[in-house]
VMD Tcl script that builds the backbone (N, CA, C; Angstrom):
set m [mol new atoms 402]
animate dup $m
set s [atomselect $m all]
$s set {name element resname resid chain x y z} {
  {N N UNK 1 A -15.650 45.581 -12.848}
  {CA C UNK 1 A -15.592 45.959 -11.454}
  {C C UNK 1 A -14.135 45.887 -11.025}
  {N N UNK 2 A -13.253 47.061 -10.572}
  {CA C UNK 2 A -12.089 47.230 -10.237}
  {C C UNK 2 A -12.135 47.300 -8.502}
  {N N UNK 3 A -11.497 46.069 -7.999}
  {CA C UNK 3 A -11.459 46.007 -6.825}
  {C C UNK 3 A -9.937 44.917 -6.767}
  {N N UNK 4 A -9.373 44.995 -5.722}
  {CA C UNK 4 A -8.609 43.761 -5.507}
  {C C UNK 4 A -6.780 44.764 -5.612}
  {N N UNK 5 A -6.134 44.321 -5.413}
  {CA C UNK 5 A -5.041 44.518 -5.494}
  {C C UNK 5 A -4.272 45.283 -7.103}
  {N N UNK 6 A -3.633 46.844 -7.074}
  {CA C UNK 6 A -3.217 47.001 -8.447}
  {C C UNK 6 A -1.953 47.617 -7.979}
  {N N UNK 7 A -0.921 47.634 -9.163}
  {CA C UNK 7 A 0.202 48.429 -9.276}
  {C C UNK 7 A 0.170 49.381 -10.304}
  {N N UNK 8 A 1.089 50.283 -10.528}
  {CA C UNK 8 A 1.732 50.948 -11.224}
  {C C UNK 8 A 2.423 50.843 -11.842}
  {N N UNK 9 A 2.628 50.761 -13.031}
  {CA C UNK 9 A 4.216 50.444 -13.836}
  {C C UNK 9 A 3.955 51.035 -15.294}
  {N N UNK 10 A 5.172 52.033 -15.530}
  {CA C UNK 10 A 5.253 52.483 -16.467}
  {C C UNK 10 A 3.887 53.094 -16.467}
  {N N UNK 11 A 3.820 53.683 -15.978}
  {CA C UNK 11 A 2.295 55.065 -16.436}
  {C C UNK 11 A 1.153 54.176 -16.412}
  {N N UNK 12 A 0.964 52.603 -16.532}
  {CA C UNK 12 A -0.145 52.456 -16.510}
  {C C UNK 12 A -1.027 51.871 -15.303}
  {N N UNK 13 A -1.796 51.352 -15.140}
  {CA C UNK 13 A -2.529 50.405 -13.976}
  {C C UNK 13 A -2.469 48.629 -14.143}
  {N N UNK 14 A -2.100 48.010 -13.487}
  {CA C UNK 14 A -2.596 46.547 -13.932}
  {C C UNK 14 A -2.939 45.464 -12.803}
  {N N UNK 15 A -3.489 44.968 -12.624}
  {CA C UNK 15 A -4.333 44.064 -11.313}
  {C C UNK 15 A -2.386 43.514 -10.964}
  {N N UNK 16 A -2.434 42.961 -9.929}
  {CA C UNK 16 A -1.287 42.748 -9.375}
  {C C UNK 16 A -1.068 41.306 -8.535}
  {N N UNK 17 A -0.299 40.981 -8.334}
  {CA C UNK 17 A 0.096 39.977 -6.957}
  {C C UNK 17 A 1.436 40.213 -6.132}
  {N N UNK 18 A 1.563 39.891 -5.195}
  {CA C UNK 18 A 3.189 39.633 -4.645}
  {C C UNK 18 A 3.720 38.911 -4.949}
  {N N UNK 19 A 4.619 38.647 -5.138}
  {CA C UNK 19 A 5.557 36.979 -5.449}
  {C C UNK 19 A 7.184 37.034 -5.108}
  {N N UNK 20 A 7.048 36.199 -3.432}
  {CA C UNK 20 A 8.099 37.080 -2.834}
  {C C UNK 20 A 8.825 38.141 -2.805}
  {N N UNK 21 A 9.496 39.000 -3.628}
  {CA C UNK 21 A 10.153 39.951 -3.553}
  {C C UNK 21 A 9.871 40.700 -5.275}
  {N N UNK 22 A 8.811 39.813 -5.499}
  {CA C UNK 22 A 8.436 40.720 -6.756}
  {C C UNK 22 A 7.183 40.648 -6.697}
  {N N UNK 23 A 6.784 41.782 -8.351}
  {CA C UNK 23 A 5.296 42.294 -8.077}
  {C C UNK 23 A 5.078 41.528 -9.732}
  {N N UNK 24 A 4.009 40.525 -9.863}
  {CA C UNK 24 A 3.682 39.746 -11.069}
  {C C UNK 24 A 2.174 40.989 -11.465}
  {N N UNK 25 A 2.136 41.266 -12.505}
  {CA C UNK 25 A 1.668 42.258 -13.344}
  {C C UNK 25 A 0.834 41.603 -14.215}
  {N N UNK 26 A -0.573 41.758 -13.762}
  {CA C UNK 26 A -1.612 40.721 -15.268}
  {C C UNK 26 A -2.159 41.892 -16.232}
  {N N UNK 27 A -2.295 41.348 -17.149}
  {CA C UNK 27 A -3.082 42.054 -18.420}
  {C C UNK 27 A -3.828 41.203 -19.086}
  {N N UNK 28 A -4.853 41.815 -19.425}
  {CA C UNK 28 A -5.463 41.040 -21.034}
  {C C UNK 28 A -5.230 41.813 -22.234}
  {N N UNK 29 A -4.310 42.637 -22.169}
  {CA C UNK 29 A -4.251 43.520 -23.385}
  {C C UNK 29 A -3.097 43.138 -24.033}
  {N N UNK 30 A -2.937 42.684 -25.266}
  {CA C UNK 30 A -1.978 42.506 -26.211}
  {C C UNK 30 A -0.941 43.482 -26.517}
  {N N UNK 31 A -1.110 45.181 -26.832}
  {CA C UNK 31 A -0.040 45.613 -26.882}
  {C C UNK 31 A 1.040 45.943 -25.360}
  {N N UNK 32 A 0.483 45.001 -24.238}
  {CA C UNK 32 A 1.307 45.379 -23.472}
  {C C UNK 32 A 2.980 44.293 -23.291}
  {N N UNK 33 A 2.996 43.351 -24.596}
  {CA C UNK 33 A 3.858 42.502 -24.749}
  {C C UNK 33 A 5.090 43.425 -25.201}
  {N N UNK 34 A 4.698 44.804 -25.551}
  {CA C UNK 34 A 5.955 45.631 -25.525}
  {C C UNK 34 A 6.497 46.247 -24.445}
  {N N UNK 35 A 6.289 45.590 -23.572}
  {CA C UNK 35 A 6.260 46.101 -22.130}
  {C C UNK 35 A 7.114 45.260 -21.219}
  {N N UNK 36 A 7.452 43.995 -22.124}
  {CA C UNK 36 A 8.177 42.984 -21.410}
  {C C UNK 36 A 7.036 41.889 -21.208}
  {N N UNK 37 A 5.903 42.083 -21.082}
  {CA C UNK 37 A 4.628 41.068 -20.898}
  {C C UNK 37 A 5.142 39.968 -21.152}
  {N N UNK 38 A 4.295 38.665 -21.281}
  {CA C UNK 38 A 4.580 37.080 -22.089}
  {C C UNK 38 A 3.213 36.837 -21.658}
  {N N UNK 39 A 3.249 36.260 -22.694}
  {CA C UNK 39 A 1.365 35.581 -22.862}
  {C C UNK 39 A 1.158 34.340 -21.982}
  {N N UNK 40 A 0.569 33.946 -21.081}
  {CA C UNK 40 A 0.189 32.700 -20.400}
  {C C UNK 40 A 0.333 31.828 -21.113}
  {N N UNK 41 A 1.141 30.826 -20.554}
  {CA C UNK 41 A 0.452 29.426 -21.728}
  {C C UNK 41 A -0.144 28.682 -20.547}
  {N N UNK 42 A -1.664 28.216 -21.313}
  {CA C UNK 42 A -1.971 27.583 -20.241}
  {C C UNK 42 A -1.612 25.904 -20.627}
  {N N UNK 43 A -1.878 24.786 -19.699}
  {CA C UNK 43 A -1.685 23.295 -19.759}
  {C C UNK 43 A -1.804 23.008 -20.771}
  {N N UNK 44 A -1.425 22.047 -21.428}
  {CA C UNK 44 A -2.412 20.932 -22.729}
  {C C UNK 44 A -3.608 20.689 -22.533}
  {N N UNK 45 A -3.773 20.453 -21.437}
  {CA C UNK 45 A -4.733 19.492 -20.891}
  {C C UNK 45 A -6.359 20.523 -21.047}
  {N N UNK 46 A -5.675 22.193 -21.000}
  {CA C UNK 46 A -7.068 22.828 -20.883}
  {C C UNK 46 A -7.742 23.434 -21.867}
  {N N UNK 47 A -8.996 23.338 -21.760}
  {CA C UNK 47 A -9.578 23.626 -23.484}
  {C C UNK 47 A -9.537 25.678 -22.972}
  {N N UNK 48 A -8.532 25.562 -23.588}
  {CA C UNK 48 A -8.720 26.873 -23.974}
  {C C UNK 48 A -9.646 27.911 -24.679}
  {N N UNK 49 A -10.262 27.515 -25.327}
  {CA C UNK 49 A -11.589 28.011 -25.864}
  {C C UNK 49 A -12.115 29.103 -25.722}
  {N N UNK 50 A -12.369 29.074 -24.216}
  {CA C UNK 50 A -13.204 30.111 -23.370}
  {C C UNK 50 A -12.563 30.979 -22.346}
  {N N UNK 51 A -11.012 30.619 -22.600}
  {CA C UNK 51 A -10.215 31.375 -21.720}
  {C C UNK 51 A -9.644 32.656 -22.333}
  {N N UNK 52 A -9.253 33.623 -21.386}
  {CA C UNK 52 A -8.935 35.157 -22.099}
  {C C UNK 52 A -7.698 34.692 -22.023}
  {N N UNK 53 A -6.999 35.328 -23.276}
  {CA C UNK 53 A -5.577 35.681 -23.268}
  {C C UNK 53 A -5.142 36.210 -22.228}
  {N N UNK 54 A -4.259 35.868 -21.140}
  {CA C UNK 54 A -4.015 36.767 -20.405}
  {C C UNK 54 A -2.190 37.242 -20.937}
  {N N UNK 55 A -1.561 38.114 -20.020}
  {CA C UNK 55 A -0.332 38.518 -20.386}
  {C C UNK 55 A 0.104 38.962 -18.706}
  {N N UNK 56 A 1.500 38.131 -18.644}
  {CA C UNK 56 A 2.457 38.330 -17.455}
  {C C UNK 56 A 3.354 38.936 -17.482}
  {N N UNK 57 A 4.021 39.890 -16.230}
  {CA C UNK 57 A 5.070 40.231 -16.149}
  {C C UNK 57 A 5.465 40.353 -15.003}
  {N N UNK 58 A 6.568 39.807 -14.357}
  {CA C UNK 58 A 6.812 39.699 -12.856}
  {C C UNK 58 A 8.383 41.131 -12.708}
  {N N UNK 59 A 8.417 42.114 -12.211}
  {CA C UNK 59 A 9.610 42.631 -12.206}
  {C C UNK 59 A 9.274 43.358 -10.426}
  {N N UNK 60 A 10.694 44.097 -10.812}
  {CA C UNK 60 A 10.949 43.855 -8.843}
  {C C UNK 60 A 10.598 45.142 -8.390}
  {N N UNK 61 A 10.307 44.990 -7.143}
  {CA C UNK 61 A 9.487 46.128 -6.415}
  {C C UNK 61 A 9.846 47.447 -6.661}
  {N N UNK 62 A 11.401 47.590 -7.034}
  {CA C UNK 62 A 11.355 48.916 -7.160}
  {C C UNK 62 A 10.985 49.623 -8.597}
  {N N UNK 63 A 11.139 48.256 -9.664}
  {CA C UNK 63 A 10.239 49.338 -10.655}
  {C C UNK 63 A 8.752 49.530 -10.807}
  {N N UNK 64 A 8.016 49.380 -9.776}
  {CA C UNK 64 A 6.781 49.962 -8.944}
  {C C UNK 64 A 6.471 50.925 -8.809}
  {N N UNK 65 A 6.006 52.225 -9.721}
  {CA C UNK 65 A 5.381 53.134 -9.380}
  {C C UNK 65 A 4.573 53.532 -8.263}
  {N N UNK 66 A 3.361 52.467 -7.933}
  {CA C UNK 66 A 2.701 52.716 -6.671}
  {C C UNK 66 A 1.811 51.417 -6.759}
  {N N UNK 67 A 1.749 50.976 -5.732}
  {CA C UNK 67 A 0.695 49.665 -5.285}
  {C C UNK 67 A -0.140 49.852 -4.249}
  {N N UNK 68 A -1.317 49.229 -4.654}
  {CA C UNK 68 A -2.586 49.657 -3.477}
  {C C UNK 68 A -3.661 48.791 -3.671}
  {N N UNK 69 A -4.359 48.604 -2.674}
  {CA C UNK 69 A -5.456 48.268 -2.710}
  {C C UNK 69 A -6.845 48.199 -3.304}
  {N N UNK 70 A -7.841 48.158 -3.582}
  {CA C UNK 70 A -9.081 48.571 -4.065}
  {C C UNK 70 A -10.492 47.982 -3.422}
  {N N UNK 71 A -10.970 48.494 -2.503}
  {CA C UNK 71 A -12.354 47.611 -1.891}
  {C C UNK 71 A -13.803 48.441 -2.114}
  {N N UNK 72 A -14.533 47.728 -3.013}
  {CA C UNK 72 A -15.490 48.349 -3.382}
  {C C UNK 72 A -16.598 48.247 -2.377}
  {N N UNK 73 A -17.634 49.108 -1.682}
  {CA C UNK 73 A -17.664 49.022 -0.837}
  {C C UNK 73 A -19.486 49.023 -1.047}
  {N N UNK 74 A -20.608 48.454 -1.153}
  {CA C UNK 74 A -21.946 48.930 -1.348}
  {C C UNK 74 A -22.971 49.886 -0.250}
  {N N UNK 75 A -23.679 51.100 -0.366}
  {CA C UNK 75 A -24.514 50.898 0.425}
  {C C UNK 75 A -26.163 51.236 -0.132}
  {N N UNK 76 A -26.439 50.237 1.151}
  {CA C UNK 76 A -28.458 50.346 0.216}
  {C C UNK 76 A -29.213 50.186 1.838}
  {N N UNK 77 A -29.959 51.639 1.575}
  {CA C UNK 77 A -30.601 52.246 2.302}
  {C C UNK 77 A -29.980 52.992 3.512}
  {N N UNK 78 A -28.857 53.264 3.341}
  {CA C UNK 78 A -27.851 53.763 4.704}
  {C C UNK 78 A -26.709 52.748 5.336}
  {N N UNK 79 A -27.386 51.611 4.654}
  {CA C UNK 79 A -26.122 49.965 5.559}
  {C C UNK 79 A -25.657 50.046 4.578}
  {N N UNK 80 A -24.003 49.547 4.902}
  {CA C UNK 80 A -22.569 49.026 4.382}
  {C C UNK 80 A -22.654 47.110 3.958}
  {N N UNK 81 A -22.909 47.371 2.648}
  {CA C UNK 81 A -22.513 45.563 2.485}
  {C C UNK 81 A -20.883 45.662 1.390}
  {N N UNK 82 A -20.528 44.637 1.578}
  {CA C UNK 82 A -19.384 44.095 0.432}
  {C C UNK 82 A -19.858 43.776 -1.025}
  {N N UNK 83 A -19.334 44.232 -1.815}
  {CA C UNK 83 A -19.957 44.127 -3.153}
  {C C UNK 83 A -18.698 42.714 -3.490}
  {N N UNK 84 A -19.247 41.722 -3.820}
  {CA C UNK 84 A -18.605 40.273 -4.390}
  {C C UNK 84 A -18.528 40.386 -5.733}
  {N N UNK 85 A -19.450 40.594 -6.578}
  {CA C UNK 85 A -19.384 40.231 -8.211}
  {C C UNK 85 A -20.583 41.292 -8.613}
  {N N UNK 86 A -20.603 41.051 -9.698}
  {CA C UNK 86 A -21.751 41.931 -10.577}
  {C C UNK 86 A -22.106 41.502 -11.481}
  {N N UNK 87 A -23.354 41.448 -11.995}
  {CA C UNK 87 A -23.630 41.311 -13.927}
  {C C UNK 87 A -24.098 42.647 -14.001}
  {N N UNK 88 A -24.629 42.377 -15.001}
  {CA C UNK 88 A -24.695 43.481 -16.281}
  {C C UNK 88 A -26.268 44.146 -15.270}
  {N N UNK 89 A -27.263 43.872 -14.753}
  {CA C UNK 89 A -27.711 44.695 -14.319}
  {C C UNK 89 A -27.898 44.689 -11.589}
  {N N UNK 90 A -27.146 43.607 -11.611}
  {CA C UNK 90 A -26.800 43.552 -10.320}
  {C C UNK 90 A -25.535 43.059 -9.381}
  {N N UNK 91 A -25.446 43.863 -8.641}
  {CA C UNK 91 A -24.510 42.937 -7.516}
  {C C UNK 91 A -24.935 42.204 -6.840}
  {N N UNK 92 A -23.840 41.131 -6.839}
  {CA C UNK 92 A -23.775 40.323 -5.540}
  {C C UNK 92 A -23.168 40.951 -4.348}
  {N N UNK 93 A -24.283 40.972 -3.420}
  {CA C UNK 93 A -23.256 41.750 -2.314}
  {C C UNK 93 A -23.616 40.929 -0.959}
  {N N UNK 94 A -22.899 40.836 0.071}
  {CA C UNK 94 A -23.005 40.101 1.108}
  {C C UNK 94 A -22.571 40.915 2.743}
  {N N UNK 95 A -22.932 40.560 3.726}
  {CA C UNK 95 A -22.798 41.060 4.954}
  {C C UNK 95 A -23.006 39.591 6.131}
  {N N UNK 96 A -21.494 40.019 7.115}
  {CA C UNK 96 A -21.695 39.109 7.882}
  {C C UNK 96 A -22.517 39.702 9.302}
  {N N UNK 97 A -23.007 40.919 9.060}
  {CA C UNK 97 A -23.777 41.703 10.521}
  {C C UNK 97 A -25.240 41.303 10.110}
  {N N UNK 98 A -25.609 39.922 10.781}
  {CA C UNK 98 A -27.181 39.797 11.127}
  {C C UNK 98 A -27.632 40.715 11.082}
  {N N UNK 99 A -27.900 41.995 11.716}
  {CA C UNK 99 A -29.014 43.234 12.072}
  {C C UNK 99 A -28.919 43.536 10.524}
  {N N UNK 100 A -27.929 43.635 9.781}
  {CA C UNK 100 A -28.202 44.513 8.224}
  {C C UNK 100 A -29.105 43.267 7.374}
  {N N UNK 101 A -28.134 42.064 7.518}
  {CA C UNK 101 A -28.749 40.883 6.515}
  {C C UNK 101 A -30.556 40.566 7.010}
  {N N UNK 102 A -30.817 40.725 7.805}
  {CA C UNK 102 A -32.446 40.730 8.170}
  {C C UNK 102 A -32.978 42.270 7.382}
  {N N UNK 103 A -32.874 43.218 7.892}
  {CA C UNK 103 A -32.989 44.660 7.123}
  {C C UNK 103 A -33.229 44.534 6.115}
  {N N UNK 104 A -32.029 43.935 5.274}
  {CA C UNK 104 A -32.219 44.254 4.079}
  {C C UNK 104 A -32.974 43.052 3.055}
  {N N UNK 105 A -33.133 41.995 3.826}
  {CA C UNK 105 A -33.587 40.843 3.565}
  {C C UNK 105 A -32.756 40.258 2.367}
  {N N UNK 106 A -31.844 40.021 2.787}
  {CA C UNK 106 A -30.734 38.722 2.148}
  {C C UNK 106 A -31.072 37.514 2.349}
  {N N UNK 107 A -30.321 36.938 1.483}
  {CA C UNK 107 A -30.392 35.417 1.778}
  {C C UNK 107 A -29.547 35.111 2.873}
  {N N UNK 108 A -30.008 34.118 3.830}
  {CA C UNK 108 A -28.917 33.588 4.766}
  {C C UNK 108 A -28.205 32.548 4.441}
  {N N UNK 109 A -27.054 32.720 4.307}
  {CA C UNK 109 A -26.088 31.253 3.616}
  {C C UNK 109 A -25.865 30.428 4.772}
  {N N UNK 110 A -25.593 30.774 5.735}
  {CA C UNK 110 A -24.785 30.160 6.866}
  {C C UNK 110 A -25.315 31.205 8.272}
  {N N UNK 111 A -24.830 30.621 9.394}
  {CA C UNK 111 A -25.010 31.189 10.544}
  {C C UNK 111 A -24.934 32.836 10.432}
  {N N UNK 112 A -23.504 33.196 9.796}
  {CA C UNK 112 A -23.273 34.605 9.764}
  {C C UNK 112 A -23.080 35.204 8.598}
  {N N UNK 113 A -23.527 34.450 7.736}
  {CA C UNK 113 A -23.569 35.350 6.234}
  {C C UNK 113 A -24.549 34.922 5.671}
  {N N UNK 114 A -25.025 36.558 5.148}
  {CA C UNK 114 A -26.275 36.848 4.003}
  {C C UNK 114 A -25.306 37.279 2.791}
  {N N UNK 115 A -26.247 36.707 1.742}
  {CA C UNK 115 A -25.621 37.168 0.201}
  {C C UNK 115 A -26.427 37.026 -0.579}
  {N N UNK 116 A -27.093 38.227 -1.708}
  {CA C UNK 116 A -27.680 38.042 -2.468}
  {C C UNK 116 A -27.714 38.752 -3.766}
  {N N UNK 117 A -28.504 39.336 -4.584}
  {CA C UNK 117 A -27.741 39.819 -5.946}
  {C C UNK 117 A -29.235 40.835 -5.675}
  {N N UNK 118 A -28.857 42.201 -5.871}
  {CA C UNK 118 A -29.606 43.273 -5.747}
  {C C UNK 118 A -29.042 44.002 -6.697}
  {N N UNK 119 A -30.292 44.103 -7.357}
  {CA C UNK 119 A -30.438 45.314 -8.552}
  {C C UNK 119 A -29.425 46.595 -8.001}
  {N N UNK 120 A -28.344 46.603 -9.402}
  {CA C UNK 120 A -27.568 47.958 -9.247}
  {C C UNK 120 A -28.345 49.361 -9.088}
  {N N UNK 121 A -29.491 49.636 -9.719}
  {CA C UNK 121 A -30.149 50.564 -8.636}
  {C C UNK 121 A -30.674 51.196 -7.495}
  {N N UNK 122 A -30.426 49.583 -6.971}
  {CA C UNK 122 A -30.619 49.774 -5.186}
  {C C UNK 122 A -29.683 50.373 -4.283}
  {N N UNK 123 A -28.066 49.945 -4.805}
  {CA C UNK 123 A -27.046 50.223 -4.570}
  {C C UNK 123 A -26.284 51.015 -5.113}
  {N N UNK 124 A -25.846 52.060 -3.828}
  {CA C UNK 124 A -24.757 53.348 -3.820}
  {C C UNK 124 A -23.029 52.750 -3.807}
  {N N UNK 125 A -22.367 53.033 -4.419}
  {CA C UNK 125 A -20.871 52.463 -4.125}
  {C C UNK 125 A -19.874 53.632 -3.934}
  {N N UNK 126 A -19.432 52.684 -3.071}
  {CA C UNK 126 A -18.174 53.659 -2.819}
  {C C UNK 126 A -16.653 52.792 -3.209}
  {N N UNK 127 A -15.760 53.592 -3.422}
  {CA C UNK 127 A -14.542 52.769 -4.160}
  {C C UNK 127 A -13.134 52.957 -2.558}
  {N N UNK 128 A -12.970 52.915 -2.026}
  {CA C UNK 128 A -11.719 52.615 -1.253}
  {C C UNK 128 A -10.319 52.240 -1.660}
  {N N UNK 129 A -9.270 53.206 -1.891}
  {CA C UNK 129 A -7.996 53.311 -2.346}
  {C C UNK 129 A -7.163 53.164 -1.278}
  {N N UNK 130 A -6.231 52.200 -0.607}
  {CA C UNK 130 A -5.189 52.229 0.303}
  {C C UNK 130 A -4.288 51.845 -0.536}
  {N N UNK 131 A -3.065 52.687 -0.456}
  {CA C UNK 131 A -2.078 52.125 -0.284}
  {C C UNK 131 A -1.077 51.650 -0.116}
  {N N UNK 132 A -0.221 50.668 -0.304}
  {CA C UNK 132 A 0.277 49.597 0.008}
  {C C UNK 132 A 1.912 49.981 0.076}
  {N N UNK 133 A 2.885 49.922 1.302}
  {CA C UNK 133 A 4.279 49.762 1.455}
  {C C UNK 133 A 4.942 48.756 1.239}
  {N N UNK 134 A 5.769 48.852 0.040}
  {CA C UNK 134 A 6.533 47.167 0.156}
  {C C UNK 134 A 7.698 47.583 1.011}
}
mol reanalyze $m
mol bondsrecalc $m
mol representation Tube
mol addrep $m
């Protein structure tokens, strides 16, 4: 599920952050260490085991092709929910508008949020591209 913040660099796509006046560049892909990448090291302390390789690269805004946004957006039955996570056959999707979370019969977490995991067949998505001026 591609949502969240990405840049541009060098022809390709890669999830992104700010970091003051630069743009830090994640990967899990190994040949992108020809790219300038460096592999995470994580603590001593953490069992690495179960963690993905990841790969960093922090360089400065202007060698930025393009940066933007990504908000994946669900709808089921005509209402707009937020899609949170996914497995392999549902989303988690959530809404803080009472009138939809009754509708659609969510779970109520709290006063103003429903969230629950509905079969990806229930749900239509839409993908939302802004973006972003440094």
């Amino acid at each position: 599920m591609k949502k969240g913040l990405y840049a541009k660099y060098k022809g390709e796509d890669y999830k992104a952050r700010l970091i003051e006046n630069k743009v830090r560049l994640i990967s899990y892909n190994a040949t992108d260490l020809d790219k300038g990448f460096k592999e995470k090291k994580y603590p001593d302390n953490y069992d690495i085991s179960n963690l993905p390789r990841v790969y960093i690269n922090e360089v400065e805004q202007n060698e930025i092709e393009d940066i933007y946004e990504i908000e994946l957006i669900g709808v089921i039955d005509g209402l707009e929910v937020q899609i949170l996570n996914e497995n392999v056959n549902e989303y988690l999707v959530a809404t803080s508008d009472v009138a939809i979370g009754v509708e659609l019969d969510l779970d109520r977490k709290d006063r103003d949020t429903f969230m629950d995991w509905v079969p990806k067949s229930r749900v239509k998505t839409i993908t939302h591209k802004k973006s972003i001026i440094l």
